[in-house]
N, C-alpha and C positions, 0 to 999 in steps of 0.2 A: 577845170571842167567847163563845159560849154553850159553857155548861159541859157538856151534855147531849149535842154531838156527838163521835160517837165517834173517839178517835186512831185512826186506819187504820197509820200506821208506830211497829211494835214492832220493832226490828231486823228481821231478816230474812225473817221472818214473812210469807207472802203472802197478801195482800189477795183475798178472792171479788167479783165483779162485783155480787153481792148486797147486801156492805158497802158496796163504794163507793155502787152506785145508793141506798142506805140515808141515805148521807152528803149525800148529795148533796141528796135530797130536804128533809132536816133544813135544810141550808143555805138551800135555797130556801121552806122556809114560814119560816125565820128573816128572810130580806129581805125577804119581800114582806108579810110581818104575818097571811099566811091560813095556816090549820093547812089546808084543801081548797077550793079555788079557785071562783068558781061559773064556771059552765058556758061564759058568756063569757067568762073568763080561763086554761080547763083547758089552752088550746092551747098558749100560751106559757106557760104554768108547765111543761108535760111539756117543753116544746121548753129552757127554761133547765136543768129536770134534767137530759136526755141531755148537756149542751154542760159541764155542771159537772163532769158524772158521765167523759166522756170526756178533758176535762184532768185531770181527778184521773188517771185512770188513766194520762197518760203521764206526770206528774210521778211516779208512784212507780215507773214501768217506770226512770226515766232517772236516778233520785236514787243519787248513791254513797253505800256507807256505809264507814266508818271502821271498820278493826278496831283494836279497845282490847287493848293491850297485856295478860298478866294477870303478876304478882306473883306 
């Protein structure tokens, strides 16, 4: 995976819809090889952001975290 996208889960830390839609984007010009789509392809590239951008966001609504012990 590309180094460049940003980790959205720092412990407990809540994510902006900003981020995510941010991430999301990253991931989709990372698959599909366009840094901006041409104009025939704008539709399903916004359509795979919103679909990336909305499972990210219920994977981090749903993810447990682990409280660590401290010493």
């Amino acid at each position: 995976m590309c180094c460049s996208i940003k980790l959205l889960r720092e412990g407990n830390t809540p994510v902006s819809d900003k981020e995510i839609k941010a991430a999301a984007l990253q991931l989709v010009r990372k698959i599909s090889s366009y840094r901006k789509p041409s104009k025939a392809n704008e539709e399903v590239f916004d359509i795979a952001m919103d679909e990336i951008a909305g499972v990210s966001t219920k994977l981090l609504a749903n993810l447990e975290y682990r409280v660590r012990a401290t010493r």
